[in-house]
N, C-alpha and C positions, 0 to 999 in steps of 0.2 A: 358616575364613571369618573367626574375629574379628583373626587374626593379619593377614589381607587388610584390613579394615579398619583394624586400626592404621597399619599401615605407608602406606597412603593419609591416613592423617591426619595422622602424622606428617610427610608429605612434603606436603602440598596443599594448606595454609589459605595463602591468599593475603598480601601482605603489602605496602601502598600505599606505603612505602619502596624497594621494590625493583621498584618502574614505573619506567622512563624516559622523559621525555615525549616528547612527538611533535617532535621537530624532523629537519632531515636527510631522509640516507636513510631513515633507522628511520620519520620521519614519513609520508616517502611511499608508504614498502611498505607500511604502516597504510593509509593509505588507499585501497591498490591491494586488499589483500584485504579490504578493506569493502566495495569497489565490488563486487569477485569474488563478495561473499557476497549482497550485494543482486541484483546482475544473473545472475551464473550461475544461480541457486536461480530467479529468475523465470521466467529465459528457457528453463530445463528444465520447469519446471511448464507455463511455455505450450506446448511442445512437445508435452507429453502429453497436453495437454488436446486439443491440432488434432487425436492419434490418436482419443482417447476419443469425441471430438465426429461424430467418423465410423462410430463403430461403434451406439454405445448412443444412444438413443430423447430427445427434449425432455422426456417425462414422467418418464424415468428421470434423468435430470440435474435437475429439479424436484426431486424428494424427495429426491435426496442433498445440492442448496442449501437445501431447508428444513430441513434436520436438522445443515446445516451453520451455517445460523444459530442455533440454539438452541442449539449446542455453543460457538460463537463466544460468544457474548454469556456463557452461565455461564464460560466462561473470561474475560474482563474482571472479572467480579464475583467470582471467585474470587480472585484475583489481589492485587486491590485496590488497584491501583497500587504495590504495594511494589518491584517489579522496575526503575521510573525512579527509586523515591527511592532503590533500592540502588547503583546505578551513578553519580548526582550529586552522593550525597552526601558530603563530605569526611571524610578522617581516619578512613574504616569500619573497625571493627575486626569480623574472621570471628565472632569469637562474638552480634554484634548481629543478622546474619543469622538466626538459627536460627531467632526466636520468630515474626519474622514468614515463615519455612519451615512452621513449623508448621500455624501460624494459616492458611495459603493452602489447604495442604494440605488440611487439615480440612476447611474450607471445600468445594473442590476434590468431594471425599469424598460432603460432604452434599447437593450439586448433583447428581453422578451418581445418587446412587440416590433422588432428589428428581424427575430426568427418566424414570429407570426405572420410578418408580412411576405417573407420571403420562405415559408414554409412549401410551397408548391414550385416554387424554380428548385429549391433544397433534394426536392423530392426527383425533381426531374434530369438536375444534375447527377444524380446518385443512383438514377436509375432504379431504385426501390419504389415498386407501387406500397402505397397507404402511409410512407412515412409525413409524407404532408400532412396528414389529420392526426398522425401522433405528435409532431413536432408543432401541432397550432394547439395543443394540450399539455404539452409536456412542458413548455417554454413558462410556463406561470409557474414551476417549481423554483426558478435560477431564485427568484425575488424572495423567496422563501426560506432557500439556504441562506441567502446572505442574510435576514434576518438571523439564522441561528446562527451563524462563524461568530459573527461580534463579540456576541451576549457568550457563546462556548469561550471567544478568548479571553476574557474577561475571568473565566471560571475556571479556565486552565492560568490563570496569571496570580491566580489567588488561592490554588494549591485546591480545587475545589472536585477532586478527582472522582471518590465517590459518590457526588450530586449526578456526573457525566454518563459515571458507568449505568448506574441506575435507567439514568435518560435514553443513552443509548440499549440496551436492552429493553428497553419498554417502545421505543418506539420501533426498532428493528422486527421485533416480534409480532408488535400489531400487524406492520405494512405486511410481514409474511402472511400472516395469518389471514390476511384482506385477498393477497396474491394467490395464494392458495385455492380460495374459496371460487374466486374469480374464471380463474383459471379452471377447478372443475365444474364450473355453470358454463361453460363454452365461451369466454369472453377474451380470449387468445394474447393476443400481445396486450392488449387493453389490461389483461391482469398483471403486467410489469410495468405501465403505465402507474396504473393504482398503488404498486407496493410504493414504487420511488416517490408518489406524491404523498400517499398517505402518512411514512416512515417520514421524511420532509415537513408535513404538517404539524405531525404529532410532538415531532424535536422540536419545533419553532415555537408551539404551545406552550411548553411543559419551561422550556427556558424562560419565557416574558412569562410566565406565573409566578416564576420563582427568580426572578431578576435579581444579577450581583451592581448592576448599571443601567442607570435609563437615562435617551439623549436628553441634552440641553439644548435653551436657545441659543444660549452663549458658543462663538464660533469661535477654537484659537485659529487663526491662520500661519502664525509662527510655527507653531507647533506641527500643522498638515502639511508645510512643506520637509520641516527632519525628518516625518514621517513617510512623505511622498519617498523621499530620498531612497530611503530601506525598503520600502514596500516595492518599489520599481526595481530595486535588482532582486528582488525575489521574485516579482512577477516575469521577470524577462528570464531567469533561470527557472522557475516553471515551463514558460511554456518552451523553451528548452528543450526540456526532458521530455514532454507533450507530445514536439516534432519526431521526438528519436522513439519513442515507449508506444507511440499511438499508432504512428505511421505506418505500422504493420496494419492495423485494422483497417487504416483508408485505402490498402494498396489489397486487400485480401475484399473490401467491398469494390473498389472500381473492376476486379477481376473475376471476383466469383460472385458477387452480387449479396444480394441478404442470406440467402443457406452456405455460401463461404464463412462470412460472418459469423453467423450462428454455429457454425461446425469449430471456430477458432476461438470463438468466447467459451464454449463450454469445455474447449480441449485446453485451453489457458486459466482455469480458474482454481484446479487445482495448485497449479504452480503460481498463480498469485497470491493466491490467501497464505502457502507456505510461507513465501518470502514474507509479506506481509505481516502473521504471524511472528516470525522469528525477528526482523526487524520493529518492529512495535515492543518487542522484550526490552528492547536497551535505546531506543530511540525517544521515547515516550519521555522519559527523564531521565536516561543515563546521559545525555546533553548537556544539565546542568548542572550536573553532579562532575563531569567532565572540566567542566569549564570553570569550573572553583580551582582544580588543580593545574591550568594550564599553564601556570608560570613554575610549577615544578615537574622540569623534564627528566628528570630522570625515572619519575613516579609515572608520566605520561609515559615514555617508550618501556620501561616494565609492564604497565598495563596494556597499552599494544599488541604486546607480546603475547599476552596472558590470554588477553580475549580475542586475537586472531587464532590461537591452539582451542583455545574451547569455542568457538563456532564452526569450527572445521571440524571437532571431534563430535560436535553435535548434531547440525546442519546437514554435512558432506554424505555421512550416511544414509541420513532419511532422505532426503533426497535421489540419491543415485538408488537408493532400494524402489522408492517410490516409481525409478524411471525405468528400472528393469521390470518391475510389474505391473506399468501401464497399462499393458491389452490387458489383464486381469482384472486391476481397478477398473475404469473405465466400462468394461464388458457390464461390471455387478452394477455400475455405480447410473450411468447411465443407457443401455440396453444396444440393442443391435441397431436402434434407430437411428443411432449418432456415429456410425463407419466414419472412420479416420483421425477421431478423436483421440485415441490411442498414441498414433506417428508425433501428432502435433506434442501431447503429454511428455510424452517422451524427449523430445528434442528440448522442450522448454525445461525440463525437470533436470536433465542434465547441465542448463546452463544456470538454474540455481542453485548447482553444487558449487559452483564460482560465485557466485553473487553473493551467498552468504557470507561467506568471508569479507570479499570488496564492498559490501554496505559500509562494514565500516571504515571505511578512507575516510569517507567524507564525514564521518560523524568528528573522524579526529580533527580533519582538518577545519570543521568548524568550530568546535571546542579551541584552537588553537589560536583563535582569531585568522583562517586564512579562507573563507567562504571563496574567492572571486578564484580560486585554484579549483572549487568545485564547480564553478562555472565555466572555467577554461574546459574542465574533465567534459561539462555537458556538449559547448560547442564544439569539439573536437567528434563528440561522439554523433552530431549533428551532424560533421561536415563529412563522417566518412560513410557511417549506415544511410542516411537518405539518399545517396546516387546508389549505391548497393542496390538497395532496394525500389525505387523507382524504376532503374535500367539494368538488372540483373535478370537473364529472360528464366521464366519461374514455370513450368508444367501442372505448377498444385498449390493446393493452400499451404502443404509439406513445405514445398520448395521454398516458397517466401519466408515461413516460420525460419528454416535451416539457414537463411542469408541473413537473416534477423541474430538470429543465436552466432554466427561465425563472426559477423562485424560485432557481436558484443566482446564475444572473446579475444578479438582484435587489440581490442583498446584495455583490456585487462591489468599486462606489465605495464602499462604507462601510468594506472590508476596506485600500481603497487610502488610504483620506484618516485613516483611526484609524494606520495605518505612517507615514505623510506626515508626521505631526503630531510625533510621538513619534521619528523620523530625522531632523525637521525638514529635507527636504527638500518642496521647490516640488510639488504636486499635477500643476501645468500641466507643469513643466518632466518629470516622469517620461512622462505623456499623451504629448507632444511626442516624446522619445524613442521610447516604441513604437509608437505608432499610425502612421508608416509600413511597418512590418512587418508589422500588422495588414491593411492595404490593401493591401501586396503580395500578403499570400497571400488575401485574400479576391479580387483578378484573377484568378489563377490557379483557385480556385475556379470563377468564374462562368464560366472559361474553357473547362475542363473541362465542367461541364455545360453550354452550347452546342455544343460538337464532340461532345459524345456521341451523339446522332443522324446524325450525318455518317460516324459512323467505319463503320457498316455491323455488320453480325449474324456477326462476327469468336468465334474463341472469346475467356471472359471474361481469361483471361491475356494473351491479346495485347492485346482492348483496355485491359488494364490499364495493360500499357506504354503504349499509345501514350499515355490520357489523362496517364501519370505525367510523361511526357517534352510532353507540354502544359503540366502545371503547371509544371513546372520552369522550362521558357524563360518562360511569363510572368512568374512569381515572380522569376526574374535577372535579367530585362530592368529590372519595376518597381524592384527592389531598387537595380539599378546608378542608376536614375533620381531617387529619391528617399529612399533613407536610405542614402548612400555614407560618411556621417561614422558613422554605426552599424556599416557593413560591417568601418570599418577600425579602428573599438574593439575588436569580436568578434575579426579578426583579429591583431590587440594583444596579446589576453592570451593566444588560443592561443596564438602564438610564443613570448612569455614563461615560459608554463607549459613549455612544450617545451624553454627553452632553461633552465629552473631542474629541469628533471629529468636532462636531460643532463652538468648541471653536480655 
C-alpha cells in the first residue's frame, strides 16, 4: 500500500505550467465536457427522481430533504470556501493544498459526529418521526464529499473536464440505479439514503484512483491564511444565499411537516434542474472566458447585451411554456398522488423566467472583479425574504412558495440597475431589448389558459400537446410581430457559434 501511494504521488501533484489554455479545439472540447458534466449528471438525476417520485410516498421524500438539508448546509461550513479559492487562485503550488485539506476535513469529521449526536433532538425539533435514524446515517456522507470537492478542484483547475464528466455519470447512474432498486424491494426513504451515499462514495473512489493531487506533510500556513481570506467570503455568501434559497424548505417543514416537504421538493425540481441547466451552460466556464476580457469594456457591455437577448429569447419561453403546462406535466410526470404539485410548478416556473436572465448579473459582476456587489445582492435578499416569509401568515405550501417567488421578484431591478451601472450600459435600452420577449410569451401564456377549457376532458398528455402547440404558434406569431431585430441577433450568434466550431 505505501509503494501505491508513492508511485501516485510521484506521478499526480499537478503542475499550472503544464495547463494549456483554453483556446481552439482544446477550448471547445473544454467546454463541451463541462457542459456534459453539468447537464448529463442533471438530466440523469432528474430521471431518477421521475422513477423514485412514483414509487415512494411525499412524507418519505420529506425526510430524506430534511436530512438532505442539514447535510447540505454542514458541507458548505465544512468546506469553507477553500475549494473556489483553490481553483482561482494563481501560481498554486500542490503543497498549499494540504493544510487547508486538512483543516476541511477535520472540520468535515467534527460536523458528522456533531449531527450524530444530536441526531434525535434534530428529529424532535423538527418534529419529523425517523429523521433521527436517517440523519445518524446520512451524516458519514459530509466526510466523503469533502474528500471528493478537493481532489474535483484540483481537476477543474487543470482543465480536466472530461475525466469529471465521465465520473460524474458513472457515479450518478450507479447511486440511481442502487435507489431504484431499493426503493422497489420496500426499503422507502432508506433508498434515497443509499442513492446520496452510494453516488458520494462512488465519486470519492474513482477520484483518489485517479488523483491529480495527494496531501503532504509539508504545512504552508502563509499560504492557508490568503486562502482563509477568499474562502470565508465565499463561505459567508454561500450560506447567504442558503438562508434566502433554503428557508422556504424550513418554513414549509416547521408548518406542514415532512409531506409539506415532500409535496414542495418534488413540485420545485422541475424548476431547479431548469435553472440549473441553463445556468451551468455559461457558468461552468464562461467565468473565465469572461474574465480574460474584463479590462475591455466595451466588448464586456456588447456581450451583456448579446447574452441578456439570447437568454431571454431562450429561457423565457421554455419556461413560461413549462409554467402554463404544469397540471399537464406534473399529472403524466408524477401521478395524482402528488396534488398540489402543479400550483407550487407553476409559481416557481414563472419566477425562472426572471432568473434566467438575472443569473447573469452576477456572473458579470464577478468577471468584473466586483464579487462583494454579489454579496451585497445576497444580503439584501436576506434581509427582505426571511421576515416575508417567516411572518407572512401562509394558508398552504402555495402560499409560502408565492411569498417566496414575490420577495424574489422584489429584488429584481435592483439586481439589473447595480449590473447597469457597473457595465455601464442604458437600464432602458436592456428593458427595451427584452420585454418584447417577455410579452410574447406571456400571449402564449394567457393563451393557453383560455383554450384549456375548450380543449375537453382529453388524457393530460394530449392536452399537453395541444396547449404546447398553442403556445408555440402564439409565441411565433407575437415574436415574428414584435421583437424580429432580437430574432435575428439570437439567430446571429447561433450561426456564428456553429460556423466557429466547424471551423
Amino acid at each position: 500500500m505505501a509503494g501505491y501511494w508513492r508511485r501516485l504521488r510521484n506521478g499526480s501533484q499537478f503542475n499550472d505550467r503544464c495547463v494549456k489554455p483554453m483556446n481552439g479545439r482544446a477550448g471547445i472540447a473544454n467546454i463541451l465536457w463541462a457542459t456534459a458534466q453539468s447537464w448529463g449528471g442533471k438530466i440523469i438525476l432528474f430521471g431518477i427522481f421521475l422513477v423514485l417520485a412514483n414509487i415512494l410516498t411525499p412524507e418519505q421524500f420529506g425526510i430524506a430533504s430534511a436530512s438532505g438539508l442539514i447535510i447540505l448546509l454542514s458541507g458548505y461550513v465544512a468546506e469553507l470556501g477553500f475549494v473556489d479559492a483553490i481553483v482561482q487562485r494563481p501560481n498554486l503550488q500542490p503543497e498549499e493544498i494540504s493544510a487547508p485539506f486538512y483543516l476541511s476535513l477535520l472540520f468535515s469529521l467534527c460536523l458528522a459526529l456533531l449531527i450524530f449526536y444530536l441526531s434525535d433532538t434534530l428529529e424532535a425539533w423538527a418534529r419529523v418521526e425517523g429523521l433521527g435514524a436517517v440523519l445518524s446515517v446520512s451524516c458519514a456522507i459530509g466526510p466523503v464529499m469533502t474528500l471528493s470537492v478537493f481532489q474535483e478542484a484540483v481537476y477543474r483547475r487543470t482543465l480536466s473536464f472530461k475525466q469529471l464528466a465521465v465520473r460524474t455519470l458513472i457515479s450518478n447512474t450507479a447511486g440511481g440505479v442502487i435507489a431504484i432498486a431499493a426503493a422497489l424491494a420496500g426499503f422507502g426513504v432508506w433508498s434515497l439514503v443509499a442513492q446520496s451515499a452510494s453516488a458520494a462514495v462512488i465519486s470519492a473512489v474513482w477520484l483518489w484512483l485517479n488523483p491529480k493531487w495527494l496531501p503532504t506533510k509539508h504545512i504552508r500556513l502563509d499560504s492557508l491564511r490568503s486562502l482563509s481570506v477568499f474562502g470565508l467570503n465565499v463561505l459567508a455568501t454561500r450560506l447567504l444565499d442558503f438562508g434566502v434559497t433554503r428557508l422556504v424548505d424550513f418554513a414549509v417543514l416547521a408548518n406542514y411537516g415532512a409531506t409539506g416537504l415532500g409535496i414542495y421538493t418534488v413540485g420545485s425540481r422541475i424548476y431547479q434542474t431548469m435553472l440549473m441547466l441553463l445556468q451551468g451552460a455559461l457558468s461552468d466556464v464562461g467565468l473565465a472566458l469572461l474574465s480574460r476580457a474584463s479590462s475591455e469594456k466595451a466588448a464586456i457591455r456588447k456581450t451583456y447585451q448579446l447574452t441578456s437577448v439570447t437568454s431571454a429569447f431562450v429561457g423565457v419561453p421554455i419556461f413560461v411554456c413549462f409554467a402554463a403546462l404544469s397540471t399537464e406535466i406534473c399529472s403524466v410526470l408524477f401521478g395524482p398522488e402528488w396534488q398540489g404539485v402543479d400550483k407550487i410548478s407553476q409559481i416557481l416556473l414563472l419566477l425562472g423566467a426572471v432568473q434566467c436572465v438575472q443569473f447573469l448579473n452576477g456572473t458579470y459582476l464577478t468577471s468584473l472583479g466586483k464579487p462583494q456587489l454579489v454579496s451585497l445582492q445576497n444580503l439584501l435578499r436576506f434581509i427582505i425574504v426571511v421576515p416575508l416569509i417567516l411572518f407572512w401568515p401562509a394558508k398552504s405550501v402555495g402560499d409560502i412558495v408565492l411569498v417566496f417567488a414575490v420577495a424574489q421578484l422584489f429584488l429584481s431591478p435592483i439586481s439589473f440597475v447595480i449590473v447597469s451601472r457597473i457595465v455601464n450600459v442604458s437600464l432602458i435600452t436592456t428593458v427595451r431589448a427584452v420585454a418584447p420577449i417577455y410579452c410574447s410569451a406571456s400571449i402564449g401564456f394567457f393563451a393557453c389558459e383560455l383554450c384549456r377549457p375548450y380543449i375537453g376532458e382529453s388524457s393530460p398528455f394530449l392536452r399537453g400537446l395541444m396547449l404546447a402547440a398553442i403556445f408555440a404558434l402564439f409565441y411565433a406569431a407575437s415574436i415574428l410581430i414584435v421583437a424580429r431585430s432580437q430574432t435575428r441577433q439570437v439567430l446571429s450568434v447561433f450561426k456564428n457559434r456553429s460556423y466557429s466550431r466547424s471551423a
